[in-house]
MIFIBA-963132 format. One record per residue (C-alpha): x, z, y; residue number from 1; residue in three letters. Coordinates in steps of 0.5 Angstrom, whole numbers. Each point is the difference from the previous one (the first is absolute). Example, Ala and Ser with C-alpha at 12.3 -4.5 7.8 and 13.67 -1.06 7.14 Angstrom:
2
r x=25; z=16; y=-9; pos=1; code=Ala
r x=2; z=-2; y=7; pos=2; code=Ser
END
This chain:
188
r x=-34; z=230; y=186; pos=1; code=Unk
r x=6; z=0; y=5; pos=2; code=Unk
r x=7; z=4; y=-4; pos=3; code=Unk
r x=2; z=6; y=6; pos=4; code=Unk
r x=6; z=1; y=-3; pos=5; code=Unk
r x=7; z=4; y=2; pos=6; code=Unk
r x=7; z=-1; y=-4; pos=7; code=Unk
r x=2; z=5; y=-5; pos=8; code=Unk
r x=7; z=1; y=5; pos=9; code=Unk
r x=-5; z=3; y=4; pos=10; code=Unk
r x=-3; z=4; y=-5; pos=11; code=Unk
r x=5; z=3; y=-2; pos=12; code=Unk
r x=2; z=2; y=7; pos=13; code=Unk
r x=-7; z=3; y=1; pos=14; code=Unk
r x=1; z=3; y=-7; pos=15; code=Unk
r x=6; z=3; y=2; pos=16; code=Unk
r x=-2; z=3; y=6; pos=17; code=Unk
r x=-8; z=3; y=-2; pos=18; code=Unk
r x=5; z=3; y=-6; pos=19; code=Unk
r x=5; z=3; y=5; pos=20; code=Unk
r x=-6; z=3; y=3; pos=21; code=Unk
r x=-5; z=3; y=-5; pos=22; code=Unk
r x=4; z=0; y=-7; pos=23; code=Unk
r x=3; z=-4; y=-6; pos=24; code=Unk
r x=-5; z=-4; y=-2; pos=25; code=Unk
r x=-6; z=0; y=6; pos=26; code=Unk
r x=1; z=-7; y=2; pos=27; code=Unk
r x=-2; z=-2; y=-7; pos=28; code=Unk
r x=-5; z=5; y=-1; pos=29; code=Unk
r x=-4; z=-2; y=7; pos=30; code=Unk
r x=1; z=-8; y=-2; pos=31; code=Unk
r x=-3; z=1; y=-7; pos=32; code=Unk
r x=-6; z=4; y=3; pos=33; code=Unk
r x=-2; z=-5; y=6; pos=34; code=Unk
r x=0; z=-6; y=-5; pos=35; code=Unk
r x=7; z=-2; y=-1; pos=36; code=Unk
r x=2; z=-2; y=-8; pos=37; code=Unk
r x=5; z=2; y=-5; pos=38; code=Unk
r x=5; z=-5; y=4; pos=39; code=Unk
r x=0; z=6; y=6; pos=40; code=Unk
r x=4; z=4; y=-4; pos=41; code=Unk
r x=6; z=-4; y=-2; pos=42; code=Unk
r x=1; z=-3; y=7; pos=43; code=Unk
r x=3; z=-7; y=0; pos=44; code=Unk
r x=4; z=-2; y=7; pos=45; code=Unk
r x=-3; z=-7; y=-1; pos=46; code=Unk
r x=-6; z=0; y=-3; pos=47; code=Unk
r x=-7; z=1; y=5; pos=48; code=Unk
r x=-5; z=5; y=0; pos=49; code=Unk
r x=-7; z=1; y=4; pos=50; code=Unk
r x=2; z=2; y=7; pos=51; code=Unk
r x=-7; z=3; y=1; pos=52; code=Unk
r x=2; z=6; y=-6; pos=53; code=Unk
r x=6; z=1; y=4; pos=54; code=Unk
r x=-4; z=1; y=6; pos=55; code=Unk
r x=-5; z=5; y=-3; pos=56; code=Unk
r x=6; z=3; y=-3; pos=57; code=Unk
r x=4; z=1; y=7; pos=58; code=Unk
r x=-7; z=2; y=3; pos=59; code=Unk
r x=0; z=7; y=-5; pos=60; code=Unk
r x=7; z=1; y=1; pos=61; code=Unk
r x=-1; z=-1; y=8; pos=62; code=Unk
r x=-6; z=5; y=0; pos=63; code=Unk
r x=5; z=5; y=-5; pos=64; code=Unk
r x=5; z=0; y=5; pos=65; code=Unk
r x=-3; z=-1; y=6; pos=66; code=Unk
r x=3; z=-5; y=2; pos=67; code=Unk
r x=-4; z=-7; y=0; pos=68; code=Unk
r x=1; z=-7; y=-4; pos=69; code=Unk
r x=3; z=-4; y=7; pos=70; code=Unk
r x=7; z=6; y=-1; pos=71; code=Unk
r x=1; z=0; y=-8; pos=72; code=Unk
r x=-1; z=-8; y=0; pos=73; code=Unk
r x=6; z=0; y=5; pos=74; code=Unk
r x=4; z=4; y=-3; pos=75; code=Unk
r x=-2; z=-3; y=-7; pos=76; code=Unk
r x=2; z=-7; y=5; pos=77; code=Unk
r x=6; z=2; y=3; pos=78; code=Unk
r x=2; z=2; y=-7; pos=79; code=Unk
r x=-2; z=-6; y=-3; pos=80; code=Unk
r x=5; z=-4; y=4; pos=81; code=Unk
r x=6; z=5; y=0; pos=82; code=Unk
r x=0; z=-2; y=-7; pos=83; code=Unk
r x=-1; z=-7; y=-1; pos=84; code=Unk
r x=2; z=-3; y=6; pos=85; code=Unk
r x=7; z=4; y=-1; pos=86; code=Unk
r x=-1; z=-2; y=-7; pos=87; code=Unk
r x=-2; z=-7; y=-1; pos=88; code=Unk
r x=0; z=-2; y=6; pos=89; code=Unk
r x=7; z=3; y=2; pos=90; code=Unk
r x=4; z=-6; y=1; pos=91; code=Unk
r x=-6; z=-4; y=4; pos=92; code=Unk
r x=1; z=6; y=5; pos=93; code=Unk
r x=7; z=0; y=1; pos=94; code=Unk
r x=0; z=-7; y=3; pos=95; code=Unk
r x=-7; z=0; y=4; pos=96; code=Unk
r x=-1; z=3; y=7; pos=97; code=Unk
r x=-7; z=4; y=0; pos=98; code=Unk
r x=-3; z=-6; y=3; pos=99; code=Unk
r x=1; z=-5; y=-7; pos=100; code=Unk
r x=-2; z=5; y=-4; pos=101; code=Unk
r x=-6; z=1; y=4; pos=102; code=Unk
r x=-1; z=-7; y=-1; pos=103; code=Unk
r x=-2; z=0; y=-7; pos=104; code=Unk
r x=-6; z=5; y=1; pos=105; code=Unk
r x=-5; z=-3; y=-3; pos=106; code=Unk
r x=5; z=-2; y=-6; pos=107; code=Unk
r x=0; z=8; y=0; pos=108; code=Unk
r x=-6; z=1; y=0; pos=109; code=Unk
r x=-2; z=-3; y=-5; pos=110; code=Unk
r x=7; z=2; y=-4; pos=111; code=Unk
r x=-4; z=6; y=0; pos=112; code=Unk
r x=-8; z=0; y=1; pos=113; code=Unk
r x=-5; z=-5; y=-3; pos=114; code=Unk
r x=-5; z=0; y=6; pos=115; code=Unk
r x=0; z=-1; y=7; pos=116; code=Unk
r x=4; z=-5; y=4; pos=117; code=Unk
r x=5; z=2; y=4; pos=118; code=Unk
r x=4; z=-3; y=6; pos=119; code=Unk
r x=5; z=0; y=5; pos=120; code=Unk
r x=-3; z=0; y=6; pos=121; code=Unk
r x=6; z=1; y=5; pos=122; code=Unk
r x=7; z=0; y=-3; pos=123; code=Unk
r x=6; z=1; y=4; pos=124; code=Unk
r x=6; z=4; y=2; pos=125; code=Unk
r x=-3; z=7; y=1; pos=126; code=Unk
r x=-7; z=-1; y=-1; pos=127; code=Unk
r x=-5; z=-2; y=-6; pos=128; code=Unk
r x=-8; z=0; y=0; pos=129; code=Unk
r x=-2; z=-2; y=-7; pos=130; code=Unk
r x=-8; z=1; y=-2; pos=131; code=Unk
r x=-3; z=-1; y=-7; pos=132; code=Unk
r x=-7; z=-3; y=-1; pos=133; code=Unk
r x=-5; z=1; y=-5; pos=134; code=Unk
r x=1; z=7; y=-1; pos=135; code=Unk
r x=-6; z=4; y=-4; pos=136; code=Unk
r x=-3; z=5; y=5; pos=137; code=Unk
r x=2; z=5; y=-6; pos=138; code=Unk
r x=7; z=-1; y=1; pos=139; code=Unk
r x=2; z=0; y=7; pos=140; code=Unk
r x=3; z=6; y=0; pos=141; code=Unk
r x=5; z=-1; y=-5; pos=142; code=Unk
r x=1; z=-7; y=3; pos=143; code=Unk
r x=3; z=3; y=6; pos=144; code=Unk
r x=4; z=6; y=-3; pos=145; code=Unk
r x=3; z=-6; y=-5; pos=146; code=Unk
r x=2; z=-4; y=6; pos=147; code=Unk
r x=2; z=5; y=4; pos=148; code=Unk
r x=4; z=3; y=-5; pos=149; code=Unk
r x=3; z=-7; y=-3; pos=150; code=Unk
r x=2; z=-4; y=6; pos=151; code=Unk
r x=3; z=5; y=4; pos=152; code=Unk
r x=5; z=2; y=-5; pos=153; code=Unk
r x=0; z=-8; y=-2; pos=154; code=Unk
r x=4; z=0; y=7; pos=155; code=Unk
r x=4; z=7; y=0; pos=156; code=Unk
r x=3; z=-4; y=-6; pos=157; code=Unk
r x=2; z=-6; y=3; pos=158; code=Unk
r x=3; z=3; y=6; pos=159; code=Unk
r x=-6; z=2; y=4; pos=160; code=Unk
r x=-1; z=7; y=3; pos=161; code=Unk
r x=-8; z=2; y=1; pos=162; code=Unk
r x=-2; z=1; y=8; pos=163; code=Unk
r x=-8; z=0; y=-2; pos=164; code=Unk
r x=-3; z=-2; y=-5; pos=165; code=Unk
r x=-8; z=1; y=-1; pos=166; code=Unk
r x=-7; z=-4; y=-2; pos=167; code=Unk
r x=-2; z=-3; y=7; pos=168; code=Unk
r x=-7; z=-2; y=-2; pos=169; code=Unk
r x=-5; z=0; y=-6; pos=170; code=Unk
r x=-6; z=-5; y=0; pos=171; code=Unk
r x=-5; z=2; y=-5; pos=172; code=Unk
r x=-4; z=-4; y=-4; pos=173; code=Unk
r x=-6; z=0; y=-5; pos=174; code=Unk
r x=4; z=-1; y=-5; pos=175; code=Unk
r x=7; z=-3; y=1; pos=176; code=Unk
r x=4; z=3; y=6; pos=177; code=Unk
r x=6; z=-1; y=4; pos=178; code=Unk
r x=6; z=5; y=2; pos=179; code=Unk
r x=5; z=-2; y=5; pos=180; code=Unk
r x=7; z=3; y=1; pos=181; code=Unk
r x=5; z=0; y=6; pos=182; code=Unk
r x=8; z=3; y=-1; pos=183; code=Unk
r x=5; z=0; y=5; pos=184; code=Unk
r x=7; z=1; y=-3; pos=185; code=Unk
r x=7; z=-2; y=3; pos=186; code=Unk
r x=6; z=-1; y=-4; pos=187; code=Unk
r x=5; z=4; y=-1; pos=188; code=Unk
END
């Protein structure tokens, strides 16, 4: 059995965000509901929590506000950056130019993530192309609305500004899929 799991700092984004949405407390509530343990209530930022609890809890609140998994899973990831990367990992970006930094996407990953493989398929000023591997089906749309919400605020915080950045292509499998990025940025 293979461990699908997330970082707490992304949690308590996700947390963060569901409560702004829906009310104090919704976030644990849901969590509790679609199978997550006591640990769900107390969020540690470094601790790991089962990513697909997560998915079934954005799924109700997608459905809740009309939206979809992909959006809140971006601004879940957009947030998560803001607050790391402008936190832990604050002095690293003063000094790295976005394509440094994008250089260690599969450090990222798997600072953050423990499943899949990701990978920088073409790094260089102006444009990036990463794709992550071995993704269950179930969660493609939160891997796109992570990656999307993560690695373009990644290079707006190390001096980029974002021309486009979208899922270029999804290739779905029987049990593990792939999501490949493309962002074009300039610099500032």
């Amino acid at each position: 059995m293979h461990d699908y799991e997330v970082k707490g700092s992304h949690i308590v984004q996700a947390r963060l965000a569901v409560d702004e949405k829906l009310g104090p407390g919704t976030f644990a509530r849901l969590a509790r509901k679609y199978g997550g343990d006591a640990r769900w209530e107390s969020l540690t930022i470094s601790d790991w929590y089962d990513v697909f609890v997560l998915h079934r809890v954005l799924g109700v609140v997608a459905r809740e506000t009309a939206s979809s998994v992909k959006a809140l899973a971006t601004e879940i990831g957009r947030r998560n950056a803001l607050a790391d990367l402008q936190g832990i990992y604050r002095m690293f970006l003063r000094i790295a130019q976005p394509v440094r930094m994008l250089y260690f996407t599969p450090q990222l990953w798997r600072n953050y993530v423990r499943f899949g493989d990701a990978s920088a398929v073409q790094n260089e000023l102006g444009t990036f192309v990463a794709i992550v591997e071995n993704v269950p089906e179930p969660l493609i749309d939160w891997v796109e609305g992570s990656s999307l919400g993560f690695i373009p605020t990644g290079i707006e915080l190390a001096g980029g500004t974002i021309l486009r950045a979208y899922i270029s292509e999804v290739v779905p499998a029987a049990e593990v899929s792939s999501v490949k990025m493309f962002v074009s940025y300039r610099m500032r």
